[in-house]
C-alpha positions in Angstrom: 0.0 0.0 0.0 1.2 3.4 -0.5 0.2 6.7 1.3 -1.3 9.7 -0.6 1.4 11.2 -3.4 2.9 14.7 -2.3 1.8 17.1 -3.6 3.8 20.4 -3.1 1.0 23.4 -4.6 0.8 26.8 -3.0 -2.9 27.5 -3.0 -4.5 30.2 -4.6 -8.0 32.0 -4.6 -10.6 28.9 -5.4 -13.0 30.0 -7.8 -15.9 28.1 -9.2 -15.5 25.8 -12.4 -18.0 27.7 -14.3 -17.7 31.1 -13.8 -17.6 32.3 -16.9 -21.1 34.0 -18.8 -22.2 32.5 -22.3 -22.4 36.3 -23.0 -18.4 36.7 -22.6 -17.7 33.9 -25.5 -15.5 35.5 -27.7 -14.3 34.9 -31.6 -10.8 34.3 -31.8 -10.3 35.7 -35.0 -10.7 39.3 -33.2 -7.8 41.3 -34.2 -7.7 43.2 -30.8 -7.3 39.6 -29.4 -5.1 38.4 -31.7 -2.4 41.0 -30.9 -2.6 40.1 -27.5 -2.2 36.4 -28.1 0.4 36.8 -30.7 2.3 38.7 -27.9 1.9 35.7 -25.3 3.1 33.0 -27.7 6.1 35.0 -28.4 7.4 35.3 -25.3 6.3 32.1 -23.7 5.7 33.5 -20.7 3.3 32.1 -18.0 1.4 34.3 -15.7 0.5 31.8 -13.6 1.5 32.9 -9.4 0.7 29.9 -8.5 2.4 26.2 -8.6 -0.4 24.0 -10.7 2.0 21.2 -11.2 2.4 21.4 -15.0 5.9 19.7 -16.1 7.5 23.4 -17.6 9.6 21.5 -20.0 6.6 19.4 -21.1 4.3 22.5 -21.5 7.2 24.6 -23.0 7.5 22.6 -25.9 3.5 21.6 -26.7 3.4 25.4 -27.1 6.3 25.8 -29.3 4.5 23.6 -31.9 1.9 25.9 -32.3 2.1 28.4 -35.2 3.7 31.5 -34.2 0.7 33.5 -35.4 -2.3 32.8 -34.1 -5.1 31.8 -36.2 -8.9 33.5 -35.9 -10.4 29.9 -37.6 -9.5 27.3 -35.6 -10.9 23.1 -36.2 -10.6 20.8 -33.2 -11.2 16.9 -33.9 -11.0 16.4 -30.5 -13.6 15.9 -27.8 -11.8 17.1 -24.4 -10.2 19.9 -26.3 -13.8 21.0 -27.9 -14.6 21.5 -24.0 -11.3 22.9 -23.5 -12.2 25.7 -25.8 -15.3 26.0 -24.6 -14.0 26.9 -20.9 -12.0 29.5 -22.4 -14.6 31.1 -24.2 -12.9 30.5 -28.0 -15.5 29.2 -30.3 -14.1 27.0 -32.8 -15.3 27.0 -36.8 -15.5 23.1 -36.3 -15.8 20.9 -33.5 -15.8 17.0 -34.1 -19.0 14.6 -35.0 -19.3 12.4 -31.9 -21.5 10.5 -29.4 -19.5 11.9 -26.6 -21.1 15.1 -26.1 -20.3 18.5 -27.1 -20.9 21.5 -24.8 -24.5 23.2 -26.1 -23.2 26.2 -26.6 -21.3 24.8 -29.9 -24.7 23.2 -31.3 -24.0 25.6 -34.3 -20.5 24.9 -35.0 -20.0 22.7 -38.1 -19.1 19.2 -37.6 -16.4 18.0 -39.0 -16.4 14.1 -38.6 -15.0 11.5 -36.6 -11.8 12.3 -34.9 -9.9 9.8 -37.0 -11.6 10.7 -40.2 -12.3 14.0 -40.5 -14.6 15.3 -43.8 -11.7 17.4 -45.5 -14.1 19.1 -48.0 -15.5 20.6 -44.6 -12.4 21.6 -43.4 -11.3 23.0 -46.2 -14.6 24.5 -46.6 -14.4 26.6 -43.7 -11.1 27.9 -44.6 -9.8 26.2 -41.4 -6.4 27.5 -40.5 -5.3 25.5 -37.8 -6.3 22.0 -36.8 -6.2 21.2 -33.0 -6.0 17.7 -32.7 -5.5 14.6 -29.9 -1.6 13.7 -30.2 -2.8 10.1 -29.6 -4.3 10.1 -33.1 -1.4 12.2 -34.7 -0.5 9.5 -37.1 -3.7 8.4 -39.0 -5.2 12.3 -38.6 -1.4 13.6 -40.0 -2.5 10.4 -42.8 -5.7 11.9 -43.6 -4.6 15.9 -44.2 -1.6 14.6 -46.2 -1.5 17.4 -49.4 -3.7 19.9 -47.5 -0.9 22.1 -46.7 -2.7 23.3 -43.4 -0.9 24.0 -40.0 -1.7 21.4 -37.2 -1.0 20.8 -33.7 -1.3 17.7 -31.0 -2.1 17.9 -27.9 -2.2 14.7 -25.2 -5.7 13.8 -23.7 -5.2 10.5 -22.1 -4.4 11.1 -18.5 -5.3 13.7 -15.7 -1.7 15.1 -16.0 -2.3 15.5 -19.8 -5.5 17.5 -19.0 -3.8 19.8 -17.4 -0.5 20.2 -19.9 -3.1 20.7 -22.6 -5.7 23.3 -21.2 -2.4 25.1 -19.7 -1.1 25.3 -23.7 -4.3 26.3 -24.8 -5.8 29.1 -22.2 -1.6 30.3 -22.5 -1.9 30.2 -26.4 -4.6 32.3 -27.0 -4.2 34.2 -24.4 -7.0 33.1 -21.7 -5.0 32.9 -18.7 -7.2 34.1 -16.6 -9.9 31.9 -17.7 -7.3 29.2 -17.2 -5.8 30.5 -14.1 -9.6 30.5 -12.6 -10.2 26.6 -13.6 -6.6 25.3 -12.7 -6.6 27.1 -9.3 -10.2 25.3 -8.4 -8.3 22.2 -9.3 -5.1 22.8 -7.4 -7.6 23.3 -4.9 -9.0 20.0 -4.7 -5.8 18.5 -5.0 -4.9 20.2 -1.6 -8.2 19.3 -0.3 -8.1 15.8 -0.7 -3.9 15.7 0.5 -4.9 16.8 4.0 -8.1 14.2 4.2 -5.6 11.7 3.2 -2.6 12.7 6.0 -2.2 9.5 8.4 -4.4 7.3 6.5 -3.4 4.4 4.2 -4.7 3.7 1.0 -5.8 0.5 -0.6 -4.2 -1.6 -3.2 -6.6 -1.2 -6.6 -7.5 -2.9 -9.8 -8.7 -1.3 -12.6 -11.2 -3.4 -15.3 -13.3 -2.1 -18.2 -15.5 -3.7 -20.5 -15.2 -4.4 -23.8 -17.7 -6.0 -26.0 -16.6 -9.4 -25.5 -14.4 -8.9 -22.5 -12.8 -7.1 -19.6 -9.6 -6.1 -19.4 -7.2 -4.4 -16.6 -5.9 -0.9 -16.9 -2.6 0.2 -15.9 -2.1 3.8 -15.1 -1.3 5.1 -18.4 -5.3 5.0 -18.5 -7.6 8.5 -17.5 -8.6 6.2 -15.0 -5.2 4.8 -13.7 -4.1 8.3 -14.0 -6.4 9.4 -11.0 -5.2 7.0 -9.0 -2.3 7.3 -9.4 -2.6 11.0 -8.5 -4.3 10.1 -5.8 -1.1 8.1 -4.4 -3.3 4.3 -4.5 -1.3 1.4 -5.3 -2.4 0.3 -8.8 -1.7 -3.4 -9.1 -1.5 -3.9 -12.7 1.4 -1.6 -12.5 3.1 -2.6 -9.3 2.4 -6.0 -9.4 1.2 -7.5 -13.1 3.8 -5.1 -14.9 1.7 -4.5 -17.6 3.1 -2.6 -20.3 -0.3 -1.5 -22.1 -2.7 0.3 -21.0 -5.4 -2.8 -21.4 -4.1 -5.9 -20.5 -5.9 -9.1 -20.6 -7.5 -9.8 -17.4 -5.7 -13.1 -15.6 -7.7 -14.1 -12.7 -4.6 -16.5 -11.4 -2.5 -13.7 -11.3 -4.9 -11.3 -10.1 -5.8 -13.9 -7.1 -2.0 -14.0 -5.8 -2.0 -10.3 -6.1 -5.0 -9.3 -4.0 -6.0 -5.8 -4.2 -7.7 -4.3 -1.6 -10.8 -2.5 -3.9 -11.8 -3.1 -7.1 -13.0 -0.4 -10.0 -14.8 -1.8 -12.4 -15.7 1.2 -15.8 -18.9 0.0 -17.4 -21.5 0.9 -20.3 -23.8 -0.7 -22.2 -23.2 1.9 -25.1 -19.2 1.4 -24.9 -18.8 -2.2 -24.0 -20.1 -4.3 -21.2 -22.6 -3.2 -18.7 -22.8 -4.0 -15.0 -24.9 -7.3 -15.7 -22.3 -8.8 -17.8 -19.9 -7.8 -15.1 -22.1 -10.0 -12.8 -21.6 -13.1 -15.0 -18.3 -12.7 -15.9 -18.2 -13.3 -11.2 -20.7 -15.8 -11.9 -19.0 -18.1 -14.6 -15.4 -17.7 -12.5 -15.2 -18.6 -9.0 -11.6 -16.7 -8.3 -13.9 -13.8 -8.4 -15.1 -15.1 -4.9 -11.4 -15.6 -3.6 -10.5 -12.2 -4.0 -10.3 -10.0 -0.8 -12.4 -7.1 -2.4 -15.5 -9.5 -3.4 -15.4 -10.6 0.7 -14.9 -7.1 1.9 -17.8 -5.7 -1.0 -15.0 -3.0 -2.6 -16.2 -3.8 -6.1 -17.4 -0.1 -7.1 -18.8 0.2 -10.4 -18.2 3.7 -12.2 -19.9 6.0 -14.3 -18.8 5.8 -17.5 -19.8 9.2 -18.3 -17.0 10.4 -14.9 -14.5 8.1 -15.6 -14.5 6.8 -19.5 -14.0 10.2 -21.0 -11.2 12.6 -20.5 -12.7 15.6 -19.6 -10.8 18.7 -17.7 -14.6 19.9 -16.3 -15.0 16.7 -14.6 -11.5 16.1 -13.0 -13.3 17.6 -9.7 -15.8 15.0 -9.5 -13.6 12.3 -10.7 -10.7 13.3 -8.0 -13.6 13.1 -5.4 -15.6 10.0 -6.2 -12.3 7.8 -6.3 -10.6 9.5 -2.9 -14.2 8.9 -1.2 -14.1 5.0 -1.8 -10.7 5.6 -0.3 -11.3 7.3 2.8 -14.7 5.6 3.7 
């Protein structure tokens, strides 16, 4: 077991997540704005005063691949960066076609597609001039655009510490520190909140399953989820124990027996996979479901997909908070 992670942040004013009017949403192609933001990309400069835990070299050079001028029409094929934008009140020409959902207040914008196929007659259409995509799907969306000759940048959306990186690149970017600054403090804040409910207390070992279609699988901490507990400072067997390299690993009940974790996380959905009653007889069929200490002690928790299976910077609160009160109940 380990105790909760350090976490060295000097706290600054908390301010709520959603502070921000629909009435203040700006267009980024203002030119007033622009001058602003061309002035912040060229000197790199953060004006954050307080410590949010961002890895400076890491951010450093997500924002150096961004265009040195910044673009008024701007496409994003990615669903955690759509809401990214939409927290700092920039309003893309394009936001992605998904079943995820899409804050309302982009209804209007123009879909563009699935975020691995894109429609580039509606890009090109809208006279995009920058494509903001997810760095995990740099390859086959780089694939797709090949001969477009437009600018593009990546951005990581896979773990809690990519949130972070990528909504500090943006907000710095295009010049929305303060709507940033507001939204990163509130989460520093519940980081801080959540180290002093964890001081002298020991937290459990975990395992981390999802459902697939035809199967469950464990997740290491190179998953959104793994990446909260992790934060969290949680012992996450499939790293320390299984030494899984990928991030879903085929679930082995033998090993998963000798290892023993403590509590059990199980990510569900009938639209994405297996839901809770296939859970029930994947126990049902397997009897080294029974053996394990967390089926005895009832620390199987079953998540919301709609928390835990999509990034999502807005949600990191709740997430943070749901998984550290399993732990401390």
């Amino acid at each position: 077991m380990k105790r909760f992670a350090s976490i060295s942040m000097v706290a600054a004013l908390t301010l709520a997540l959603y502070g921000c009017s629909e009435n203040e949403i700006d267009n980024v192609g203002s030119a007033e704005s622009n001058t602003q933001e061309q002035q912040t990309k060229e000197n790199h400069v953060s004006t954050n005063t307080f410590e949010d835990g961002v890895d400076e070299k890491a951010f450093q050079e997500a924002l150096a691949a961004f265009p040195k001028t910044v673009p008024g029409k701007i496409v994003t094929t990615s669903v955690p960066l759509t809401e990214m934008l939409h927290l700092l009140n920039i309003v893309p020409v394009g936001v992605p076609t998904s079943t995820n959902p899409i804050p309302t207040d982009f209804d209007s914008v123009t879909r563009v597609g699935s975020p691995m196929a894109p429609d580039l007659e509606v890009i090109s259409n809208l006279q995009t001039e920058l494509i903001v995509g997810a760095a995990s799907l740099q390859e086959s969306l780089d694939k797709a655009l090949e001969g477009m000759n437009l600018p593009t940048a990546y951005l990581p959306t896979d773990s809690y510490e990519d949130l972070k990186l990528s909504f500090k690149v943006l907000g710095t970017y295009f010049g929305k520190e303060k709507e940033m600054n507001e939204i990163m403090q509130t989460i520093v804040a519940k980081e801080q909140e959540l180290e002093k409910q964890a001081a002298g207390k020991e937290l459990p070992s975990v395992m981390l399953v999802i459902g697939t279609s035809d199967s469950f699988m464990v997740m290491n901490d190179k998953s959104y989820l793994g990446s909260l507990v992790e934060r969290l400072g949680a012992e996450n067997i499939a790293t320390s124990i299984l030494k899984t390299d990928s991030t879903y690993s085929t679930l082995n009940l033998e090993e998963i027996v000798v290892a023993d974790p403590d509590m059990i996380f199980v990510l569900a959905s009938g639209d994405h996979g297996a839901n809770e009653d296939k859970f029930k007889q994947e126990i049902a069929k397997n009897s080294a479901w029974t053996q394990l200490s967390a089926y005895k002690n009832d620390k199987i928790h079953l998540l919301d997909y709609s928390i835990f299976g999509v990034t999502s910077i807005a949600n990191v609160d709740t997430a943070l908070t749901t998984i550290a009160d399993y732990f401390y109940q």
